[in-house]
C-alpha positions as CSV (number, residue, x, y, z in Angstrom):
1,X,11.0,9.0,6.6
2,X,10.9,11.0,3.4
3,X,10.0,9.5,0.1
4,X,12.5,9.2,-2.3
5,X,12.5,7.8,-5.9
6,X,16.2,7.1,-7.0
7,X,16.1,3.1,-6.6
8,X,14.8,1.5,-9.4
9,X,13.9,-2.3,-9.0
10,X,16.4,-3.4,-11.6
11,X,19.3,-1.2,-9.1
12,X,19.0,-3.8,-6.0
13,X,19.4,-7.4,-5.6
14,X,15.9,-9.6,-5.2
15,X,16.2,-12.3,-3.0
16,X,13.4,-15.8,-1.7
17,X,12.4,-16.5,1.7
18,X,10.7,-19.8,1.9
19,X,8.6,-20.6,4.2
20,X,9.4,-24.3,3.3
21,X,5.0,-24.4,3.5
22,X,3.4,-28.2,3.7
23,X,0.1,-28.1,1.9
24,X,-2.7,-30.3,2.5
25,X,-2.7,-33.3,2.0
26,X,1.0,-33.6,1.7
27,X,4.2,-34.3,3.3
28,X,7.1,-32.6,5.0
29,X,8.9,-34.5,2.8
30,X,7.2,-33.3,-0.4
31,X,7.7,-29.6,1.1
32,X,11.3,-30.1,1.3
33,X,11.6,-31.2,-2.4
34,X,9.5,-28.6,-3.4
35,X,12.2,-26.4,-2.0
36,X,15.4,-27.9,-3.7
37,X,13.2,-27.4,-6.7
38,X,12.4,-23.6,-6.3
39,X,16.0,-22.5,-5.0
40,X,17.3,-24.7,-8.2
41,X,15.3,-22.2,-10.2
42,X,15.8,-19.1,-8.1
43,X,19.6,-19.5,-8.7
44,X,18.7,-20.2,-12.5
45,X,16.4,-16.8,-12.3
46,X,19.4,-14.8,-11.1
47,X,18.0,-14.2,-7.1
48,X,20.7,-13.5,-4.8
49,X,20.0,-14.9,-1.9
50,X,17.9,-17.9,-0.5
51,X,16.7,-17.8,3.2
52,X,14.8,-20.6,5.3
53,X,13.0,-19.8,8.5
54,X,13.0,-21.7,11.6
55,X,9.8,-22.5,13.7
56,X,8.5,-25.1,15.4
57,X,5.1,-27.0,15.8
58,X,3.7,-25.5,13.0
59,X,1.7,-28.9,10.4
60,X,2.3,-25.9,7.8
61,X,6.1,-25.3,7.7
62,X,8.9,-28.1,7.3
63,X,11.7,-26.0,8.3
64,X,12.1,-26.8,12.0
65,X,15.5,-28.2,11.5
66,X,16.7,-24.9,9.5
67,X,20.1,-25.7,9.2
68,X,19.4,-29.1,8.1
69,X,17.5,-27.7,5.3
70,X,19.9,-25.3,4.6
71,X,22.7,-27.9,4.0
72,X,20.2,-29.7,1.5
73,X,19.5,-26.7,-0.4
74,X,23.0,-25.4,-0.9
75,X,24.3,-28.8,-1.5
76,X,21.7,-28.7,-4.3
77,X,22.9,-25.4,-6.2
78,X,26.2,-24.0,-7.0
79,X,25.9,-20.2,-6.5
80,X,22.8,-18.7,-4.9
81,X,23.5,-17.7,-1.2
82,X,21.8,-19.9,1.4
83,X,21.2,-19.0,4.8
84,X,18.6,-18.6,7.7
85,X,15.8,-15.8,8.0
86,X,15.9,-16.8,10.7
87,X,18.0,-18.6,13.9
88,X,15.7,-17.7,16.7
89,X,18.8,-17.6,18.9
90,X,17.3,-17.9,22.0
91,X,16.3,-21.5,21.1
92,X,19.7,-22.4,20.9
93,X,23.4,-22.4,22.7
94,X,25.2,-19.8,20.9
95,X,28.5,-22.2,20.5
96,X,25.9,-24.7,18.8
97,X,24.9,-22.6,16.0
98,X,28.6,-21.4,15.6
99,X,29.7,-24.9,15.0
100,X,26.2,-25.5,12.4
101,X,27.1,-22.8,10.6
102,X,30.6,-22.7,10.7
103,X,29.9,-26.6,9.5
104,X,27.9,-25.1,6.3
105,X,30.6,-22.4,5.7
106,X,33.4,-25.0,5.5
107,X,31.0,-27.3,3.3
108,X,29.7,-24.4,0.8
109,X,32.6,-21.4,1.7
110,X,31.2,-17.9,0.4
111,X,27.8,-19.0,0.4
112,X,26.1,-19.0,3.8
113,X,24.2,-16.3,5.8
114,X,23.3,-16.1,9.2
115,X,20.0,-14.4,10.4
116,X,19.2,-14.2,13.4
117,X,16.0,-13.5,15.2
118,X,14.8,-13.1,19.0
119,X,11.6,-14.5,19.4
120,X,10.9,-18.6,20.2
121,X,9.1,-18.9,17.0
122,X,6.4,-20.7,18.2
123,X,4.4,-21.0,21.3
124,X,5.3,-20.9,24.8
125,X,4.9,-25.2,25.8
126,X,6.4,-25.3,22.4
127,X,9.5,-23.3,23.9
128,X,9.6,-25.5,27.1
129,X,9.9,-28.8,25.1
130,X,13.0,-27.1,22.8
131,X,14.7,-26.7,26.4
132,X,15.2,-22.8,25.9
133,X,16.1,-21.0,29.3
134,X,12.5,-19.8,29.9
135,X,14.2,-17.8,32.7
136,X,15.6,-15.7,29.6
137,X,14.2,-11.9,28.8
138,X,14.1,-10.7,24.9
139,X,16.8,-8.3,26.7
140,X,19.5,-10.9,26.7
141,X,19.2,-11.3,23.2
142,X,22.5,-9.1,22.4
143,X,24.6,-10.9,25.1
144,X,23.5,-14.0,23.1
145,X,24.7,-12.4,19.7
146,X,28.2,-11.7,21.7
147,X,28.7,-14.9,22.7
148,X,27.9,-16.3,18.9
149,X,30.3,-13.5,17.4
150,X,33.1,-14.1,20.0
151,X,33.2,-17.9,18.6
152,X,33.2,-17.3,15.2
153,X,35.4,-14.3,15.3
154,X,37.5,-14.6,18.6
155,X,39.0,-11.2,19.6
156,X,42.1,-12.7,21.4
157,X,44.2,-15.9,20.8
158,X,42.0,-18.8,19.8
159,X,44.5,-20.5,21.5
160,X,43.8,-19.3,24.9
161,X,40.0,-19.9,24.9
162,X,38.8,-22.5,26.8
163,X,36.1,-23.2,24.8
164,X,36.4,-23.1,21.1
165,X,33.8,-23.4,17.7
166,X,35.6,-26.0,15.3
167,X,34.4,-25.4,12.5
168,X,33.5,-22.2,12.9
169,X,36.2,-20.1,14.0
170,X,37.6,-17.4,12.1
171,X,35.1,-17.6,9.1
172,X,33.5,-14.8,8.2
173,X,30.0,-15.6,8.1
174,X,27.8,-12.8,7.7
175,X,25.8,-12.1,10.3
176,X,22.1,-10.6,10.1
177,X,19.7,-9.8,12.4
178,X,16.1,-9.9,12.1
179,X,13.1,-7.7,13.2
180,X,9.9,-6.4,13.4
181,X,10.4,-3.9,15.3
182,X,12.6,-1.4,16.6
183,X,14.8,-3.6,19.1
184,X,17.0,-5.5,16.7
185,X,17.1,-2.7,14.3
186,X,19.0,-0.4,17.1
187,X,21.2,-3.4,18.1
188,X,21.6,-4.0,14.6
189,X,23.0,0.2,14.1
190,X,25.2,-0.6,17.2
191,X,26.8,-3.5,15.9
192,X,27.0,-2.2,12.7
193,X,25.5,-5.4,10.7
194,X,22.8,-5.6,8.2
195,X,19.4,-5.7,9.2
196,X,15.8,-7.3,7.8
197,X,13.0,-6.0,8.4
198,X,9.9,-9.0,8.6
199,X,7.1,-7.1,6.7
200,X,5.6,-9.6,5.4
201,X,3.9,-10.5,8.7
202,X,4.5,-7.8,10.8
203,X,4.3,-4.4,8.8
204,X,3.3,-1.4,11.4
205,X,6.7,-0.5,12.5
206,X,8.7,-0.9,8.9
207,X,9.3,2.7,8.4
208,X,9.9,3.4,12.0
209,X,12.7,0.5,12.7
210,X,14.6,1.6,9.1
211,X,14.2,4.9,10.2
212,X,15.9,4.1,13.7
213,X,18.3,1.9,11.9
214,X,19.8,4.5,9.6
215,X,20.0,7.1,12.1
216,X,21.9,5.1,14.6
217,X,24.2,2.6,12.5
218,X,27.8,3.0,13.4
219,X,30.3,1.7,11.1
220,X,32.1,-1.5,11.5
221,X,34.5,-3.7,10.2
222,X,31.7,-6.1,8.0
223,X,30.0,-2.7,7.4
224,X,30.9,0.9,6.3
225,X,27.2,1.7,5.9
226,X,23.6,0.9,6.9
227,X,22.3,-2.3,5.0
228,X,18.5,-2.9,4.9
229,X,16.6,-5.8,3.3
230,X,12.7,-5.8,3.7
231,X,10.4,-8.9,2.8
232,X,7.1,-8.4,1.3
233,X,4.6,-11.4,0.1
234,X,4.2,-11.4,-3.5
235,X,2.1,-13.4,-5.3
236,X,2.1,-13.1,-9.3
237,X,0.5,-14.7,-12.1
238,X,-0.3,-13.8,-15.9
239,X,-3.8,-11.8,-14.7
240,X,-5.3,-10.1,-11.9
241,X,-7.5,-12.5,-11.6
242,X,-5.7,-15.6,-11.3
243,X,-3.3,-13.8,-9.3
244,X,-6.1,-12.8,-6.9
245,X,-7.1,-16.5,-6.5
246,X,-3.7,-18.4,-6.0
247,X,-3.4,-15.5,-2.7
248,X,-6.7,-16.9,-1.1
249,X,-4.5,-19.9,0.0
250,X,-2.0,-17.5,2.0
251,X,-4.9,-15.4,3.5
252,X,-6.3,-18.8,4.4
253,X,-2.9,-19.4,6.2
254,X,-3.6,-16.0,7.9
255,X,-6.7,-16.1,8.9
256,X,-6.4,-19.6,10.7
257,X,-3.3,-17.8,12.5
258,X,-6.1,-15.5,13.8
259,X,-8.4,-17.6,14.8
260,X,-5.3,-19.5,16.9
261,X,-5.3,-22.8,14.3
262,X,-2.4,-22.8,12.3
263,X,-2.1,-25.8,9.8
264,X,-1.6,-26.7,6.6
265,X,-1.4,-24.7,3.4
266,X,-4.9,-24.9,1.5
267,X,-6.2,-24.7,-1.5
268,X,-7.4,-21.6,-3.3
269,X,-10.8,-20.4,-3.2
270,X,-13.2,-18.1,-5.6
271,X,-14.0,-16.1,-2.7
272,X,-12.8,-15.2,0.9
273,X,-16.3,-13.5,1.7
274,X,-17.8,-17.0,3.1
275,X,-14.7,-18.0,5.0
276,X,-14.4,-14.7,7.3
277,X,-15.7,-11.8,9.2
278,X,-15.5,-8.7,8.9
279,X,-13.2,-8.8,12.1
280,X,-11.5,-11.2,10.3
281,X,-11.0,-9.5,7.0
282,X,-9.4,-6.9,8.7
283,X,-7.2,-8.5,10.8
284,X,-5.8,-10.2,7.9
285,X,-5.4,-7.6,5.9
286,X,-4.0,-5.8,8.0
287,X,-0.8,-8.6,8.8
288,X,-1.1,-8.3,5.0
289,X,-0.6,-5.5,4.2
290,X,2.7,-5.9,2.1
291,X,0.9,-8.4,-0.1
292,X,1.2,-7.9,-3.6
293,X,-0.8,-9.8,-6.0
294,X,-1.5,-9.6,-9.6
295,X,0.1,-9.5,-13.0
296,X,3.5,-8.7,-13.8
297,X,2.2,-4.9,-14.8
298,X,0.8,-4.7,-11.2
299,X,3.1,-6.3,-9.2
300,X,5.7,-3.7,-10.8
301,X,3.9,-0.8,-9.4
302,X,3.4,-2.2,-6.1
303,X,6.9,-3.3,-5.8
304,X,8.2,-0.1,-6.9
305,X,5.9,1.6,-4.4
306,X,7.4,-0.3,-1.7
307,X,10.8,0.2,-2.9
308,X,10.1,3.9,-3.0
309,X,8.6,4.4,0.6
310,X,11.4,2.0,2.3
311,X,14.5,2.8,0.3
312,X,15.6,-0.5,0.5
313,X,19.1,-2.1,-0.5
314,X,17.5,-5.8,-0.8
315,X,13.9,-6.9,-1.5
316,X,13.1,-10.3,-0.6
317,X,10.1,-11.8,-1.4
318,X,8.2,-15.2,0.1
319,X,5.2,-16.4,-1.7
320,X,2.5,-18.9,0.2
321,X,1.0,-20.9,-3.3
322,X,-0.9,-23.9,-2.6
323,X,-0.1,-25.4,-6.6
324,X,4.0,-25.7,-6.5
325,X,4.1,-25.2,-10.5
326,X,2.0,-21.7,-9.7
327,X,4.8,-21.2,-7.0
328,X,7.1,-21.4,-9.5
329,X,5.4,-19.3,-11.8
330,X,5.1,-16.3,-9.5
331,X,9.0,-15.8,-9.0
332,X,9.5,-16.4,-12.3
333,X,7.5,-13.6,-13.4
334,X,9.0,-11.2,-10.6
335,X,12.3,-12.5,-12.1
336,X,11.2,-11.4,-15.2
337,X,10.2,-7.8,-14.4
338,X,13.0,-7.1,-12.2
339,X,15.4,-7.8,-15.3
340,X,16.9,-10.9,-13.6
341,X,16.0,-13.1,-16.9
């Protein structure tokens, strides 16, 4: 993919995904008003859209129940899209999530995304106890998109189905799917919906799946041309430093992913050096790898950077900070430099 420089951060909307994170010593509870409070002053900041994630099993993430959460937090704001980043639809009957979201739709109309992804989003027994078809193949994933489009936007007479999505039914919800690499973003081109790309935990085939994306999108009815969103971490404070500290608690988060013990969100540290290995190190800067830390100066450049290699139409950014207020901080300031405030 050629590099281009004609988007300009202040050109494309800037969107949150949260992670919903539980840090030690917390609650799930806490986590979840910790939310209400950021999207409260996301919307307030001018961020377009505000996505939750679904996975399961995880001490460090209190969005299981994803449309739950979503409900709370749009119930909570007034403007600011909500929606999912994602729906691992294979988790789920299709006709369920149509009548969830459909629910939300009817609840907060013009408001509510749908993103869906393929994988379990979380382990294998994990999968077993959520009563997923483990008979199922990644491949059956568009069939499963099908089915969820057909109820939400029937192509015959609703009258004449035998099985129908109330609510849900003939509202346009937008539909999104989700990726890291190349699968979704072809059946994304096919289907002629918008596409994210999850970068900021799984960055080595970005350029390639936007690449495939663009060159294969067909035009539909929701979309006349290729939409892509990317999500890169980004953790900002008033120096470097500081900055550099608050992001030991996400490479904490990564590294424990590595060694195969997720848990909680920690603290931040002074240094990394005495935590990992070398093997480590690497590994998590390498999932890391669209991490941007630092002040508002250097955040800038590394945003634009990214904006210039991927050509984006959406940034959206998630931000593991142990210290909520510091949290709040960091969008604030990527708020700021982006001209949203």
């Amino acid at each position: 993919m050629s590099r281009q420089t004609n988007k300009q951060l202040r050109d494309i909307p800037l969107s949150v995904l949260d992670l919903a994170p539980v840090v030690e010593g917390a609650t799930p509870a806490a986590a979840l008003r910790n939310s209400l409070d950021l999207a409260q002053h996301a919307e307030k900041w001018g961020f377009h859209r505000y996505w939750l994630a679904e996975h399961h099993n995880m001490t460090g993430i209190a969005s299981s129940a994803t449309s739950v959460v979503i409900g709370y937090i749009a119930g909570g704001t007034t403007k600011i899209r909500v929606g999912s980043g994602g729906i691992m639809l294979p988790n789920h009957a299709p006709l369920v999530i149509a009548e969830q979201f459909g629910t939300l739709e009817s609840l907060y109309p013009g408001r509510i995304d749908l993103g869906l992804g393929r994988a379990p989003g979380t382990d294998q027994v994990t999968a077993r106890a959520l009563r997923r078809d483990l008979n199922g193949r990644a491949d059956d994933f568009p069939e499963l998109v099908e089915e969820l489009r057909y109820y939400l936007n029937p192509p015959v007479n609703p009258e004449t189905m035998p099985v129908r999505a109330i609510p849900g039914e003939g509202l346009r919800i937008p539909i999104w799917l989700l990726g890291s690499s190349g699968f979704s973003a072809q059946l994304a081109a096919q289907l002629g919906l918008p596409f994210a790309f999850a970068s900021h935990f799984a960055p080595n085939h970005m350029l390639a799946a936007l690449e495939l994306y663009r060159n294969s999108f067909r035009p539909s009815e929701v979309l006349a041309q290729p939409y892509a969103m990317v999500c890169a971490n980004v953790v900002a404070a008033d120096t470097d430093e500081e900055a550099q500290r608050l992001a030991t608690s996400m490479q904490q988060q990564f590294l424990n992913l590595v060694r195969g013990r997720p848990g909680q969100l920690r603290p931040p540290v002074d240094s990394m050096d005495e935590i990992w290995n070398e093997f480590e190190r690497v590994a998590v800067h390498q999932q890391l790898r669209y991490m941007f830390v630092g002040s508002p100066a250097t955040v800038e450049k590394q945003l634009q950077t990214f904006l210039d290699e991927t050509q984006a139409d959406e940034l959206m950014i998630t931000a593991q900070i142990y210290d909520h207020q510091a949290r709040l901080r960091s969008y604030e300031l990527v708020a700021e430099l982006v001209g949203n405030k």
